[in-house]
C-alpha positions in Angstrom: 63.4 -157.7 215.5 66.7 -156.4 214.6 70.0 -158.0 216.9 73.6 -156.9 216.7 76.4 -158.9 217.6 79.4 -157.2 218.5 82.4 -159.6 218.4 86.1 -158.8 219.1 87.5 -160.1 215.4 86.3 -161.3 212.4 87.3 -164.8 211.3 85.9 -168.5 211.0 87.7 -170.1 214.3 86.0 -171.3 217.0 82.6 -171.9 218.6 81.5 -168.4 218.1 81.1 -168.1 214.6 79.8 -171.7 214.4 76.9 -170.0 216.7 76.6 -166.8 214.5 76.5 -168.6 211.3 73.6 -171.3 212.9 71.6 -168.2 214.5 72.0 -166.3 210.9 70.6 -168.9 208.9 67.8 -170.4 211.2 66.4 -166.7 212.9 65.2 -165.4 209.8 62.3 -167.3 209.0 60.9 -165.9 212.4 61.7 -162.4 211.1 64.8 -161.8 213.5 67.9 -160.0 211.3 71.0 -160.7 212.5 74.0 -158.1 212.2 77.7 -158.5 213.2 80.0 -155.9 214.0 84.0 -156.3 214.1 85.9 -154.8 216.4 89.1 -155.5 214.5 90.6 -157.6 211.9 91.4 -161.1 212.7 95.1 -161.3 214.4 96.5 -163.9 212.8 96.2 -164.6 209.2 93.1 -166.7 207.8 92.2 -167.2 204.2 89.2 -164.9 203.5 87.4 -167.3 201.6 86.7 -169.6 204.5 84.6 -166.6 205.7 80.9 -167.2 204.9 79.3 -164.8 207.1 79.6 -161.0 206.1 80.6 -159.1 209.7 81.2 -155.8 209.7 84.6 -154.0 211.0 84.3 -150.9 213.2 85.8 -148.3 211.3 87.9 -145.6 213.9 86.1 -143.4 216.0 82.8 -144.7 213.9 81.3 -146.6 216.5 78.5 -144.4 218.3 77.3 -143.5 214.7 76.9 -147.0 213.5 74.8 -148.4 216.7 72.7 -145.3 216.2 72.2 -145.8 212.3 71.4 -149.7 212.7 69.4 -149.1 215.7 68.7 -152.7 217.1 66.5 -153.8 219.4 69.0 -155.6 221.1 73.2 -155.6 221.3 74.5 -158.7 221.7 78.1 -158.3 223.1 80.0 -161.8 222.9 83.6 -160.2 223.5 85.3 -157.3 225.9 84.7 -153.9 224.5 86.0 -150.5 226.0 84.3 -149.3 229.0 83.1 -146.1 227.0 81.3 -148.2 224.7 80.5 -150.9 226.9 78.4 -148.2 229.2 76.9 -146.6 226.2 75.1 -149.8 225.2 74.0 -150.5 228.7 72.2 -147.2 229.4 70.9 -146.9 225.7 70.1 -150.2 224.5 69.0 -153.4 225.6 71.7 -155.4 225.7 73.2 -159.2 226.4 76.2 -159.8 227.2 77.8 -163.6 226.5 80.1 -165.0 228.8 81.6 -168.1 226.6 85.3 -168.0 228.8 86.8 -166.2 231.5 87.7 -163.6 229.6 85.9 -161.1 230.8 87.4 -161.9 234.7 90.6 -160.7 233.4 92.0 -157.2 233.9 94.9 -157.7 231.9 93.3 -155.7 228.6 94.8 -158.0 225.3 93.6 -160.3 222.8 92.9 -163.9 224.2 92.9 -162.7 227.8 90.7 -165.6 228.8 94.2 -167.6 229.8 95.5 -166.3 233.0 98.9 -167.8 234.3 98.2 -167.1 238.0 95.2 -168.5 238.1 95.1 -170.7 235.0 91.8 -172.4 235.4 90.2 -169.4 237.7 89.7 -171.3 241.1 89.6 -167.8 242.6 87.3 -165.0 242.3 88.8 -162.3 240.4 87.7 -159.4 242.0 89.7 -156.6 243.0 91.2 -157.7 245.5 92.2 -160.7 243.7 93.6 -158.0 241.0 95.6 -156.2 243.3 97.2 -158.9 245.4 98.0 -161.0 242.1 97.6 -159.2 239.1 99.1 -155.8 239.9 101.5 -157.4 242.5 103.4 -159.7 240.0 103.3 -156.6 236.9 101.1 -158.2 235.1 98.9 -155.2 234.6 99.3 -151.3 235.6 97.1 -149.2 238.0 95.4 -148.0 235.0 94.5 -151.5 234.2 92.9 -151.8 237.5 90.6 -148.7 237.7 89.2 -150.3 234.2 88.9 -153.2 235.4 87.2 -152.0 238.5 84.5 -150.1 236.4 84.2 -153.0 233.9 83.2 -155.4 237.3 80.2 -152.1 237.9 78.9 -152.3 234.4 79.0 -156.0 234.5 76.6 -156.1 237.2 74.2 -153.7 235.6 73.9 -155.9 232.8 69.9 -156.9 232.1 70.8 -160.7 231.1 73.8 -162.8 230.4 73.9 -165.9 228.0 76.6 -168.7 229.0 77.3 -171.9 227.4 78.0 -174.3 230.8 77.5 -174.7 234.0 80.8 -173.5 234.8 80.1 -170.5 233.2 77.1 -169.9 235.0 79.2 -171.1 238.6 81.7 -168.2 238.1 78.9 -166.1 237.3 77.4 -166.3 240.4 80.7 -166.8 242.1 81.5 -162.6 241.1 77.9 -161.4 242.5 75.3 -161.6 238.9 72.5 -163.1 240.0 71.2 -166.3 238.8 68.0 -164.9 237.2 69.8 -162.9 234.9 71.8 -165.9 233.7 70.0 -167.7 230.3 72.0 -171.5 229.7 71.9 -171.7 225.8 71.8 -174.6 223.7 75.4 -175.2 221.6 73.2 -174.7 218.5 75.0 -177.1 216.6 73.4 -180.3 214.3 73.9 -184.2 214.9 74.8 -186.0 211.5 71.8 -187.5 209.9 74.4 -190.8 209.2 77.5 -191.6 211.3 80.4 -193.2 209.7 81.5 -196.5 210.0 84.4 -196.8 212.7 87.3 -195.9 211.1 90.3 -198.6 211.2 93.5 -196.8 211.8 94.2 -195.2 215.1 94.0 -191.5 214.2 94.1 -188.9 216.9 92.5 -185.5 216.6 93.8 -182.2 217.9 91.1 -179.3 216.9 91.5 -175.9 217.8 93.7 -172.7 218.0 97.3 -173.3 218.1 98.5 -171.6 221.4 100.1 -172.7 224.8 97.0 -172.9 226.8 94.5 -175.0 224.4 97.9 -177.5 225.8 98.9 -179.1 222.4 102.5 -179.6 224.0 101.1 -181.5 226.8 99.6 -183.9 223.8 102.8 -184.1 222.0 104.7 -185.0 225.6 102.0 -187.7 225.9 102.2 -189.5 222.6 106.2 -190.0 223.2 105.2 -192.3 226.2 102.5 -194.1 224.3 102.5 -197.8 224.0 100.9 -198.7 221.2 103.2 -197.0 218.7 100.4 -197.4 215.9 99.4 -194.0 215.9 98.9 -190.7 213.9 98.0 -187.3 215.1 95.9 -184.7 212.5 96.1 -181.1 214.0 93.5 -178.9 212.8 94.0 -175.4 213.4 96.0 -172.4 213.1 97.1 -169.8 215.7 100.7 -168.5 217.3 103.8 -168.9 214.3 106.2 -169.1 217.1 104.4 -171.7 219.1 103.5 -173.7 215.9 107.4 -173.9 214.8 107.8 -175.0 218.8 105.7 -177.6 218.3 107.4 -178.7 214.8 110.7 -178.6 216.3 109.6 -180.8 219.6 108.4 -183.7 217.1 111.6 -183.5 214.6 113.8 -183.8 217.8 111.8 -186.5 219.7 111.3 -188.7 216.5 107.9 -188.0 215.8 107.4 -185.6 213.1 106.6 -188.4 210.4 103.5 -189.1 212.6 102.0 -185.6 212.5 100.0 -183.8 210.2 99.7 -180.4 210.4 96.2 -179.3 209.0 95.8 -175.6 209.1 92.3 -173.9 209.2 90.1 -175.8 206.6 87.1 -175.1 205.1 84.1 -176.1 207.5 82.8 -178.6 205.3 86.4 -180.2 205.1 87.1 -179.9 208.9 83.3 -181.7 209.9 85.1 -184.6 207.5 88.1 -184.6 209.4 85.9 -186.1 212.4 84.8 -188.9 210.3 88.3 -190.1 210.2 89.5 -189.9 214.0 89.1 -192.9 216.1 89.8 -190.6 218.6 89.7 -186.7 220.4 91.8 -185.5 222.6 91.1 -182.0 224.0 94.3 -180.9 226.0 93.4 -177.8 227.1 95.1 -176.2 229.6 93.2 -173.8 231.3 89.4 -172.7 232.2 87.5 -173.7 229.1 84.0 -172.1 228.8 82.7 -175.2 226.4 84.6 -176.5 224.3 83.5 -176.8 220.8 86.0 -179.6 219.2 84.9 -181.8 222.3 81.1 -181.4 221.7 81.6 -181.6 217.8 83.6 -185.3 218.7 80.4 -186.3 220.9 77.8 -185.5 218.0 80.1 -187.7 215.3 80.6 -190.8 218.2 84.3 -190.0 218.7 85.5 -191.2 222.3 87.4 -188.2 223.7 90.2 -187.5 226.1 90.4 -184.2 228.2 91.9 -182.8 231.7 89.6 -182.5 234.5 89.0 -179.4 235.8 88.7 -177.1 233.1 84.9 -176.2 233.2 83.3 -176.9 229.8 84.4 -180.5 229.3 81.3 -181.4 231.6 78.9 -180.3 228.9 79.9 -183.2 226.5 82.5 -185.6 228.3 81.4 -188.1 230.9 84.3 -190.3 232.6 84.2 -193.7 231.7 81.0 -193.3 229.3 82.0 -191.4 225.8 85.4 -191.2 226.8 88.4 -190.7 229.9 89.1 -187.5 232.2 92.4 -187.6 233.3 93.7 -185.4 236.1 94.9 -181.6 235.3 98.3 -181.9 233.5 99.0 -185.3 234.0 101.2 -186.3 230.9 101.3 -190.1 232.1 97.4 -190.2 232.6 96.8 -188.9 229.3 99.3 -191.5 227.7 97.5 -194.3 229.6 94.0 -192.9 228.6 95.2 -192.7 225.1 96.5 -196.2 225.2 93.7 -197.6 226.9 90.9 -196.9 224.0 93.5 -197.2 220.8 93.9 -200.3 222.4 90.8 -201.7 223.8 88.3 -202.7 221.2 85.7 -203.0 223.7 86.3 -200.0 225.4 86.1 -198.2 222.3 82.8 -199.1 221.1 81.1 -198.8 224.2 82.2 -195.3 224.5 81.4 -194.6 220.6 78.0 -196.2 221.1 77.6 -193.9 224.4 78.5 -190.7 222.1 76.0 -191.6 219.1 73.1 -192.4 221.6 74.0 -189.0 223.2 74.4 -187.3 219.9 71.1 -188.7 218.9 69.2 -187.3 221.7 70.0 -184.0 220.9 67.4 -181.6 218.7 68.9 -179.2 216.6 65.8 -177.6 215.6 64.6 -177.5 218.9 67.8 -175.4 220.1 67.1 -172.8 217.1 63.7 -172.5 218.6 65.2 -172.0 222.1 67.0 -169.3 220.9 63.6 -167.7 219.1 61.8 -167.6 222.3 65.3 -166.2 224.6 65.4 -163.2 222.7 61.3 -162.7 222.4 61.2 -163.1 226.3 63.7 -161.2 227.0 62.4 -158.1 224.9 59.1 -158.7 226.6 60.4 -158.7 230.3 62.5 -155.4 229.0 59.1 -153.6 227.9 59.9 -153.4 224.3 57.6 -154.1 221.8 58.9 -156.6 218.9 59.5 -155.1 215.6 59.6 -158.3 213.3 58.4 -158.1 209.0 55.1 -158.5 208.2 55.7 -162.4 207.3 56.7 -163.2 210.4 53.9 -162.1 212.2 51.6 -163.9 210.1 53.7 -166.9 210.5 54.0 -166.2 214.7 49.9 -165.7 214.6 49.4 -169.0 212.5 51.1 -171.2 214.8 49.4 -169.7 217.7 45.8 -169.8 216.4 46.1 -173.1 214.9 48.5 -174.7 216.8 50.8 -176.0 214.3 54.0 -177.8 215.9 56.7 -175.8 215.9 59.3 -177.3 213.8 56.6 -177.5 210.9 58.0 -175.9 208.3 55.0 -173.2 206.9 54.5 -172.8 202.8 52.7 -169.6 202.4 51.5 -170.9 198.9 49.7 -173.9 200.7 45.8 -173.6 201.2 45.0 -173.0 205.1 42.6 -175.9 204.9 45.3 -178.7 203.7 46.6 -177.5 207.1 43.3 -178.5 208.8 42.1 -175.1 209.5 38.3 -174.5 211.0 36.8 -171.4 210.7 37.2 -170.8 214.4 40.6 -170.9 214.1 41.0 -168.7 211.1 39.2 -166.1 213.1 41.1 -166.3 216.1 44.4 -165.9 213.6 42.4 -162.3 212.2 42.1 -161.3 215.7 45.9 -161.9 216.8 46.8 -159.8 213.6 44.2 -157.4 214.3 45.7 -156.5 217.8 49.8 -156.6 216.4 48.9 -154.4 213.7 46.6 -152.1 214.8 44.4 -152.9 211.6 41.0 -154.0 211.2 39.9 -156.9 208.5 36.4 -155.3 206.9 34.2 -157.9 206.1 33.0 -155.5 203.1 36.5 -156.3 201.3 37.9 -159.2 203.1 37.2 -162.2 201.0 37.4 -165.4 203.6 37.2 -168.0 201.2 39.4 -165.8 198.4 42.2 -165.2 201.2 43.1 -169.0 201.8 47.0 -168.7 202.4 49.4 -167.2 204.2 50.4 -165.0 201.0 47.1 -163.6 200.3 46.5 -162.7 204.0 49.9 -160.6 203.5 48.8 -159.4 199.9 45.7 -158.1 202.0 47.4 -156.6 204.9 49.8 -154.5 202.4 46.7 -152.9 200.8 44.9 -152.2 204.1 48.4 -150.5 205.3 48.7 -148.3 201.4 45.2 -147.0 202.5 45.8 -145.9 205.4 
C-alpha cells in the first residue's frame, strides 16, 4: 500500500510531523510506504538539521505529474490545497482528508488561517452565509475569496472519509453537514515514557508551541506579573512571528520580568521531550479553537499538571478540571494567575494532579494506536473497493498472524522456526491457503518442501521462485 501525505510546509513544528514521523517509522513493517509532499517551504526559518523526515516540495506547475508518477493508493491531505488540486484528488484518487484545526472553515486563503478574529474559537458555523455577513462584510476577504470558499464547502462534502483528532473536531464536523460515518477519531500516536522523572524541585513553567498571538503567550506573560508566589521561571519553547517574539521580549524588559524568562527556540526533539522533565508545570494559553493540542497531551504522558482556557476544543482530549490540572475561563488573566498560584503553591494539589497524569499516561498503548492506524487505512481501502497492494513480506506477515493467531503487537523474526512459534500443521496450511488466494499462486506439493520451508524467509524465498516461473 502506497499513502501520500500532502502537507502545506515542510518543517519539524507541531503535532503533525510528530504524527508523520510515528506513522513513517511504525507502518512499514505492515508493508504500508509512506510519502510526503510539500506544498512550500517552511515560512519562517528552522534549522534544517532538526528535520528527520525527508518530505518532498512541490516543484511549480509539477503537481499533476507527480501524483500520477507516485500513484498511491491513497492521498492523505492534512492541510488546504487549491480547489484545482483539491478536486483532482477527489474524482481520481482515494483520498482523506484531516481536519486537525479550523482551518479548513476559513475562507480567508493564507498561511495559519485556522485563527479567525471574528469568531476566534468558531462558535458559529462558517458557512456562507456566515462568510458573507462576517467575513466579506468586515473586508476581511474579497468576493473571489468567497466563490472559493463556496466550492471548497462542495468538495468538502464529497470527501470519502475524514480523520480528526477530538471530539471538537468531529462536533464542527458535523455541525457544517459531513456525516458522522465518514468521520474516523484517530489515536494521537504518540509514546508514554517507559520511566518518569522524579518531581522536579524548582517551580518551572512551560510554554510549548508556535510563537504567534493566538497560541496566547501574552495572556501568559500578563498572568505571571499578578502571580503570588514570586518563585517562578518561565522556559518558552518555540519559534514563530519576529515581530511578535521582540513584543513579547519588550513586555518582560518593561514589566521587570525579563531575568525570569528563557527563550528556547525550536530544539531538537530529543532536547525538547527533556524539557518536560524539568517543568513542574504546563500552561497552554491558547487563544482560539484548538483542534488537540500537542504540548498539553505531551505534559499529560510526562505527569505535568497543566493549565489551559476553557473553550478551546482540544484541551478536553488530555485536560480534566481539577484531576491533571485547572481550566480557567476564556481569557481570564486573573484566573490563570490564581490557577498558576494554586499548584506552584500547593504541594498537595500538585501531586495529586501529577499522580492523575502518570496513571492516565500509563493507560495509554502506543503500540496499540500504530495498529489502529494499520487497520483505518486497510478498512478504508476495503469499503473503497480497492485491492491492497502491500510487498511480498507483508503479506506473509498479515497471513501469519491470521492463520496462527499471533497477538498483534508480537514482533515476527522471519529467521525463527514456525514451530518455536507453536505452529500445528493445520495452521500452517490454513497460512498456504490465505497466500494462495492473495497471490493468485499455487504451492505444488511436488516442489514445496513443508518441513524444509520452516520460516517466514523461506516461505518468501519460495514464493519468489514460483513468481520467476511464471
Amino acid at each position: 500500500m502506497k499513502i501520500l501525505h500532502i502537507v502545506d510546509y515542510i518543517g519539524p513544528h507541531g503535532g503533525l510531523y510528530q504524527i508523520l514521523t510515528k506513522l513513517d517509522d511504525h507502518l512499514k513493517k505492515y508493508g504500508i510506504e509512506n510519502r510526503y509532499l510539500a506544498l512550500e517551504i517552511t515560512p519562517y526559518y528552522l534549522d534544517p538539521k532538526l528535520n528527520v523526515l525527508h518530505i518532498d516540495i512541490l516543484e511549480k506547475d509539477n503537481f499533476y505529474n507527480y501524483i500520477s508518477e507516485y500513484n498511491p493508493d491513497i492521498i492523505h491531505i492534512h492541510s488546504d490545497i487549491n480547489n484545482d488540486y483539491f478536486e483532482y484528488c477527489i474524482n481520481n484518487y482515494n483520498t482523506v482528508r484531516s481536519i486537525f484545526d479550523w482551518g479548513p472553515f476559513c475562507a480567508k486563503q493564507h498561511f495559519d488561517n485556522a485563527y479567525c478574529k471574528y469568531d476566534d474559537i468558531y462558535k458559529h458555523k462558517h458557512d456562507i452565509s456566515f462568510v458573507e455577513n462576517v467575513c466579506l462584510k468586515n473586508k476581511c476577504i474579497n468576493k473571489n475569496d468567497c466563490c472559493s470558499y463556496k466550492t471548497k464547502l462542495e468538495l468538502l462534502k464529497k470527501v470519502p472519509q475524514f480523520v480528526v483528532l477530538s471530539e471538537a473536531n468531529k462536533e464542527y464536523l458535523i455541525k457544517m453537514g459531513i456525516s458522522e460515518k465518514k468521520i474516523f477519531k484517530m489515536p494521537p500516536i504518540m509514546r508514554p515514557p517507559q520511566k518518569y522523572s522524579e518531581p522536579p524541585t524548582d517551580n518551572i513553567i512551560l510554554f510549548a508551541g508556535r510563537i504567534v498571538y493566538h497560541k496566547g503567550t501574552e495572556f501568559l506573560l500578563k498572568s505571571l506579573l499578578k502571580l503570588k508566589n514570586n518563585n517562578w521561571k518561565l522556559l518558552i519553547e518555540g519559534t514563530g512571528d519576529k515581530r511578535y517574539v521582540a513584543s513579547l521580549v519588550k513586555f518582560a524588559i518593561e514589566n521587570g520580568i525579563e531575568k525570569k524568562i528563557e527563550f528556547l527556540g525550536h530544539k531538537p526533539y530529543e532536547e525538547y521531550r527533556e524539557i518536560f522533565t524539568k517543568a513542574r508545570l504546563l500552561v497552554f494559553p491558547s487563544v482560539y479553537a484548538e483542534g488537540f493540542g500537542y504540548p498539553g497531551y505531551e505534559a499529560m504522558l510526562n505527569g505535568i499538571p497543566i493549565v489551559a482556557f476553557e473553550g478551546i476544543g482540544g484541551e478536553r482530549e488530555w485536560l480534566h478540571d481539577d484531576y491533571n490540572g485547572l481550566v480557567v475561563p476564556y481569557k481570564n488573566i486573573e484566573a490563570m494567575a490564581a490557577a498558576i498560584d494554586s499548584i506552584l503553591s500547593d504541594d498537595e494539589r500538585y501531586s495529586r494532579y501529577r499522580e492523575n497524569s502518570i496513571k492516565w499516561s500509563k493507560s495509554i498503548c502506543f503500540d496499540n494506536e500504530i495498529l489502529e492506524m494499520k487497520k483505518f487505512y486497510c478498512n478504508f481501502l476495503e469499503e473503497r473497493g480497492t485491492d491492497i497492494i502491500m510487498n511480498k513480506k507483508a503479506l506473509v506477515e498479515i497471513c501469519m498472524r491470521e492463520a496462527f493467531e499471533f497477538e498483534e503487537n508480537l514482533e515476527i523474526d522471519f529467521d525463527k522456526r514456525l514451530d518455536e512459534y507453536g505452529v500445528n500443521s493445520i495452521s500452517f496450511i490454513k497460512m498456504l491457503v490465505l497466500l494462495e488466494n492473495k497471490l493468485e499462486i499455487e504451492f505444488d506439493e511436488a516442489t514445496f518442501d513443508f518441513e524444509e520451508c520452516n520460516t517466514g524467509n523461506k516461505i518468501l524465498h519460495y514464493i519468489e521462485q514460483v513468481n520467476e516461473t511464471k
